[in-house]
MDAnalysis code that builds the backbone (N, CA, C; Angstrom):
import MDAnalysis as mda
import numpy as np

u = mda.Universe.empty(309, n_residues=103, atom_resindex=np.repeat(np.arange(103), 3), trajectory=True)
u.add_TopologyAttr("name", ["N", "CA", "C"] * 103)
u.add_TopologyAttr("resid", np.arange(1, 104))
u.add_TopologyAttr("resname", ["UNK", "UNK", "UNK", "UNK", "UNK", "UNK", "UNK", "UNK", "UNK", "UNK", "UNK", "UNK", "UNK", "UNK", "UNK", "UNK", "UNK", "UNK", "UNK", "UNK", "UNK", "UNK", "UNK", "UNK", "UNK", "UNK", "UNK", "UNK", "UNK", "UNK", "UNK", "UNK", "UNK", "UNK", "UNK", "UNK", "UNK", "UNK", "UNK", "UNK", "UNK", "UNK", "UNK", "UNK", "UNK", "UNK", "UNK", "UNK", "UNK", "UNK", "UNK", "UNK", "UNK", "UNK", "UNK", "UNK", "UNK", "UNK", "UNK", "UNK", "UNK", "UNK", "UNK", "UNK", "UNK", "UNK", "UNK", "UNK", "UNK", "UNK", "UNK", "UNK", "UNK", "UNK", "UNK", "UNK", "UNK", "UNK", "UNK", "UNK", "UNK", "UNK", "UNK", "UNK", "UNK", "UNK", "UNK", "UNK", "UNK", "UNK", "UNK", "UNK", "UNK", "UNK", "UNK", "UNK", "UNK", "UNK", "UNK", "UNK", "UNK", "UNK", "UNK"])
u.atoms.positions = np.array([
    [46.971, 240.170, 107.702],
    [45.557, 240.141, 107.392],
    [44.999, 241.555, 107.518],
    [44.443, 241.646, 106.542],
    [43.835, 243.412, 106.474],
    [42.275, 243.569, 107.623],
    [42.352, 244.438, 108.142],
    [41.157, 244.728, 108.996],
    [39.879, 245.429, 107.656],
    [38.680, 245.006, 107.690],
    [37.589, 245.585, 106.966],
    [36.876, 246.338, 107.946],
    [35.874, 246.833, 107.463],
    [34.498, 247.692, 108.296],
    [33.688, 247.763, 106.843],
    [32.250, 247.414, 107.443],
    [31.005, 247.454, 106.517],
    [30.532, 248.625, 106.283],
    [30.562, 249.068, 105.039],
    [29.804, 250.491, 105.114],
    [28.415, 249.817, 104.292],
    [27.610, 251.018, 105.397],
    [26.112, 250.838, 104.899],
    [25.554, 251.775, 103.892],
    [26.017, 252.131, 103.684],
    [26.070, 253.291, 102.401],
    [26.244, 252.220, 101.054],
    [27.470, 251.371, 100.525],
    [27.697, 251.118, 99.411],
    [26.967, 249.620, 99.702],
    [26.806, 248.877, 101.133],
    [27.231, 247.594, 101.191],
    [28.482, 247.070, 100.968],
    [29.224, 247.201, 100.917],
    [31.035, 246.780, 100.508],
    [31.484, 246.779, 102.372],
    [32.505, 245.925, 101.762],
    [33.668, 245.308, 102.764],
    [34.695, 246.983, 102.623],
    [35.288, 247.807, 103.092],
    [36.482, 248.814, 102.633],
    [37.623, 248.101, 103.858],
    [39.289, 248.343, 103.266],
    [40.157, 248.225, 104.297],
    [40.154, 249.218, 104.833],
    [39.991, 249.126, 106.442],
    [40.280, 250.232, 107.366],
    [41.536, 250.572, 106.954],
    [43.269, 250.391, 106.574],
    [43.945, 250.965, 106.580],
    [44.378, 252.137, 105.402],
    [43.159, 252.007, 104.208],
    [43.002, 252.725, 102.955],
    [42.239, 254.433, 102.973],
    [42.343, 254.849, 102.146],
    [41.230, 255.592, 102.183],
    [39.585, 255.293, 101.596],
    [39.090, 255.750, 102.731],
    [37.414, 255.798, 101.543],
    [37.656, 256.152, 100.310],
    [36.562, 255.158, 99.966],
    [35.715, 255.606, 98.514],
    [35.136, 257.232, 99.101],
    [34.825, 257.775, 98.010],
    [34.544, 258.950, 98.121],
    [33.308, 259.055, 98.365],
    [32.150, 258.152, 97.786],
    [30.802, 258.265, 98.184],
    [30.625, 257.928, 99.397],
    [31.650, 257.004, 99.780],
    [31.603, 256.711, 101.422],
    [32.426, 257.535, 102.314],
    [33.165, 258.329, 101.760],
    [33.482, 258.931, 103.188],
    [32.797, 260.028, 104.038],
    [31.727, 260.317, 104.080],
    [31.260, 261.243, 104.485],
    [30.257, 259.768, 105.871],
    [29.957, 258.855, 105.328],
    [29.734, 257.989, 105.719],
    [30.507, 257.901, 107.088],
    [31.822, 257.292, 106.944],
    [32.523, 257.413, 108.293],
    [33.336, 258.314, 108.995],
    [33.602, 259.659, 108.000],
    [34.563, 260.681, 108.425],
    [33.682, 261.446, 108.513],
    [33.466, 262.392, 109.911],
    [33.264, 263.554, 109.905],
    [34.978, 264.631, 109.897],
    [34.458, 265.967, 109.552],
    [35.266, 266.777, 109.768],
    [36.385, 266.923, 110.336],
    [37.667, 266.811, 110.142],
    [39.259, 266.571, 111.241],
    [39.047, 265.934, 111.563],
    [37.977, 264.593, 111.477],
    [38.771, 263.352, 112.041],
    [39.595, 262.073, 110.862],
    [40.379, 261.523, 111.372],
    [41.082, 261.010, 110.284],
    [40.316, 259.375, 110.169],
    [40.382, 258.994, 108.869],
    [40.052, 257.517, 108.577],
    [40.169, 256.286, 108.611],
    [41.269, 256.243, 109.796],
    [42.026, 255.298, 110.493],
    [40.994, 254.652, 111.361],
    [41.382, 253.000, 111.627],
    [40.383, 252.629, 112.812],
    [41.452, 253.067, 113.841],
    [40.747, 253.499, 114.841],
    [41.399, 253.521, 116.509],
    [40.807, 252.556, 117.242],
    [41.632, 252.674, 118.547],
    [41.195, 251.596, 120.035],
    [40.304, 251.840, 120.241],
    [39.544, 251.358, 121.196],
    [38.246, 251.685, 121.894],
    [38.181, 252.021, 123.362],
    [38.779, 252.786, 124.144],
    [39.102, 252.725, 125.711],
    [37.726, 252.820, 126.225],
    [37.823, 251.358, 127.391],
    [36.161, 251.052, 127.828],
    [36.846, 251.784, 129.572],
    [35.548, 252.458, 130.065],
    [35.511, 252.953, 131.199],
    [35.403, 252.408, 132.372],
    [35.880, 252.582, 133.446],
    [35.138, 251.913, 134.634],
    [34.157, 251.591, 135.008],
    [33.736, 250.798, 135.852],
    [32.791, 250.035, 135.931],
    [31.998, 251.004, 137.237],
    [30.584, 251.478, 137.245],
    [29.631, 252.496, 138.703],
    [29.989, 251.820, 139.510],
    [30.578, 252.478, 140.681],
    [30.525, 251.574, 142.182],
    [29.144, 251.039, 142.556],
    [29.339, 250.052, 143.069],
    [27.782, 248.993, 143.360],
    [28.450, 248.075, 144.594],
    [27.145, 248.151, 145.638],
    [27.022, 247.219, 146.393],
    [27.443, 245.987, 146.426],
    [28.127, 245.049, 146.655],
    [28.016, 243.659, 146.709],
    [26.797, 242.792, 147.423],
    [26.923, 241.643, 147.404],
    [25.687, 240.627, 148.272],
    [26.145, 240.884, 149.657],
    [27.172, 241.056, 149.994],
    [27.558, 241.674, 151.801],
    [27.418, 243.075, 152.240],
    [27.046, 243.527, 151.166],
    [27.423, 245.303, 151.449],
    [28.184, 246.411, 151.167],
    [28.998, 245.456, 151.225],
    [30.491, 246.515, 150.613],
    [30.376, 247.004, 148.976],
    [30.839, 247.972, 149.370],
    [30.791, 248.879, 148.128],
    [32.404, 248.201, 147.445],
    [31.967, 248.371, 145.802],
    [33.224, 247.422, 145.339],
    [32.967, 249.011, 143.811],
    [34.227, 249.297, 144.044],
    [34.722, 251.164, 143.325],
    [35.245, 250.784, 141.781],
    [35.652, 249.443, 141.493],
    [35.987, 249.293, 140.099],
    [36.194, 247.679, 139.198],
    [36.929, 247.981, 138.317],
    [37.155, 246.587, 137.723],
    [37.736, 246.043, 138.654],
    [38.945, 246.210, 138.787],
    [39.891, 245.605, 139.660],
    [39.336, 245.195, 140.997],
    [38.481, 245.898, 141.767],
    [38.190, 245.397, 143.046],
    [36.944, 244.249, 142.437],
    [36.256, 244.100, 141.567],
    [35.572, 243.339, 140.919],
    [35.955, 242.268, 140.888],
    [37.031, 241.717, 140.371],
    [38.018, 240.683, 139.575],
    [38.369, 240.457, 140.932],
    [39.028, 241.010, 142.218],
    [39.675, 240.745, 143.258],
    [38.336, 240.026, 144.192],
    [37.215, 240.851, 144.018],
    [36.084, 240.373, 144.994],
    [35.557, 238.700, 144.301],
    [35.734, 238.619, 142.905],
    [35.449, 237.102, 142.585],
    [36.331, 236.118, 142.955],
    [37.898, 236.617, 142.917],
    [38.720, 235.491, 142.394],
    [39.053, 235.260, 144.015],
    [38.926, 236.391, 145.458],
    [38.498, 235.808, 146.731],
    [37.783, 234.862, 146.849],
    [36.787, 234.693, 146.259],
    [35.377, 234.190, 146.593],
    [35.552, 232.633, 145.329],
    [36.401, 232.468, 144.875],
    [36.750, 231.133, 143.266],
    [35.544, 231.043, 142.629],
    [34.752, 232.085, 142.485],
    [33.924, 232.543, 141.696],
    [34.207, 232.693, 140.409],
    [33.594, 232.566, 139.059],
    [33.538, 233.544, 137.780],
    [32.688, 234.299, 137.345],
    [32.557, 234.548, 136.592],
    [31.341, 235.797, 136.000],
    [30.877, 235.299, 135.001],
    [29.716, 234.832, 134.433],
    [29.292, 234.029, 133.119],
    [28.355, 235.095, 132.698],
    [27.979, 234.452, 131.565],
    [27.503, 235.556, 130.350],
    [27.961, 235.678, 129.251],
    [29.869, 236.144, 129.243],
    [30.639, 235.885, 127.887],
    [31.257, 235.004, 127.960],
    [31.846, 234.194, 128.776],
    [32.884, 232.904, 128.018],
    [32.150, 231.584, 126.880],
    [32.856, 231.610, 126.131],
    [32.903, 230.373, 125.562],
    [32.926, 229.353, 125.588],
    [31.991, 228.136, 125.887],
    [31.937, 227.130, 126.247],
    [31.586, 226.155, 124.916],
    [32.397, 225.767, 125.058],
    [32.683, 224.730, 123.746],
    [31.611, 223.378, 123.759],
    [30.683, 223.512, 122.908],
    [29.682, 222.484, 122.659],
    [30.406, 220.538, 122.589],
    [29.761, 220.054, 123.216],
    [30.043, 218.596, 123.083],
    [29.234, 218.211, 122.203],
    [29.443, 216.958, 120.917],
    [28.417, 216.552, 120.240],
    [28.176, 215.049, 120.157],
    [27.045, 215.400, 120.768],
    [26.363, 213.858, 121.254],
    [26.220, 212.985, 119.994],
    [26.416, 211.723, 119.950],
    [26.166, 210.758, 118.389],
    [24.700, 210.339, 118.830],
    [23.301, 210.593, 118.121],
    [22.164, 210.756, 118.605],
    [22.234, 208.598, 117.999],
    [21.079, 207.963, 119.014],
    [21.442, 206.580, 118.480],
    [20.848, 206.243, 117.096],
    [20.892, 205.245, 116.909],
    [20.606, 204.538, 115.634],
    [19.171, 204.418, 115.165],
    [18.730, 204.824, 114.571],
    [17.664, 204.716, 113.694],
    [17.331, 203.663, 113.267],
    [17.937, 202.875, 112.623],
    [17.823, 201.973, 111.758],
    [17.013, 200.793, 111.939],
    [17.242, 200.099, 113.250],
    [16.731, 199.067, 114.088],
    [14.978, 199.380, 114.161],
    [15.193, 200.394, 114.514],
    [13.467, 201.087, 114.628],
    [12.836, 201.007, 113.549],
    [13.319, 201.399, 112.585],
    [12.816, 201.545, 111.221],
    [12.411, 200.505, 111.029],
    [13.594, 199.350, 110.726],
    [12.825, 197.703, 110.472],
    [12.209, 197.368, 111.307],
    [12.166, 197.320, 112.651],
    [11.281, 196.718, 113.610],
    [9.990, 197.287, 112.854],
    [9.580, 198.613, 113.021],
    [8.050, 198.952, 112.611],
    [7.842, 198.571, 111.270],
    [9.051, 198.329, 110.171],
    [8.463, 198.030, 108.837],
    [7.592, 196.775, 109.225],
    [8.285, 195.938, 109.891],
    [8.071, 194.461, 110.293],
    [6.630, 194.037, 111.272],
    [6.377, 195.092, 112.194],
    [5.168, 194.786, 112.753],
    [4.452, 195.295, 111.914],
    [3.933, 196.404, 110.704],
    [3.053, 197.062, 110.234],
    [3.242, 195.980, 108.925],
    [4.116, 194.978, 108.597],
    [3.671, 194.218, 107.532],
    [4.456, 195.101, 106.272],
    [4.631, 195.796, 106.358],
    [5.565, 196.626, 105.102],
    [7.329, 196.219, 104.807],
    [7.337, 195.184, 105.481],
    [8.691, 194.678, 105.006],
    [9.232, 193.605, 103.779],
])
């Protein structure tokens, strides 16, 4: 499966593994850099206080200070919707056709 990126320049889908269109590359290439997508390396996390005090220095002591505690962290997981069958209509419908005389 080919990776895309939106350029806002043409509106178009381009494959990241191609070269730009030419009207677009100035769009995503600056100067010596090449047109390839790369990784994204995310940084550590500011040392911060905990609710006890302790200073907690990174991800890892993060992840270690929850999974002590059988804690999780919410915000991003995915929680998969249940779908309720809402009840029946129908019964209602005739009942009121029936008291209002419209049946």
């Amino acid at each position: 499966m080919a990776r895309s990126r939106h350029c806002d320049v043409c509106s178009q889908w381009h494959d990241v593994e191609q070269p730009w269109p030419s009207k677009c590359i100035k769009h995503f290439k600056r100067l010596g850099e090449s047109n390839k997508a790369s990784a994204h390396v995310l940084g550590d996390i500011a040392p911060y206080k905990n609710v006890y005090g302790e200073v907690i220095g990174g991800r890892k002591q993060h992840r270690d200070f929850l999974k002590a505690r059988g804690v999780i962290e919410v915000g991003n997981e995915n929680v998969p919707q249940k779908y309720i069958e809402p009840p029946p209509v129908a019964p209602d419908i005739v009942r009121a056709m029936k008291e209002t005389g419209n049946w």
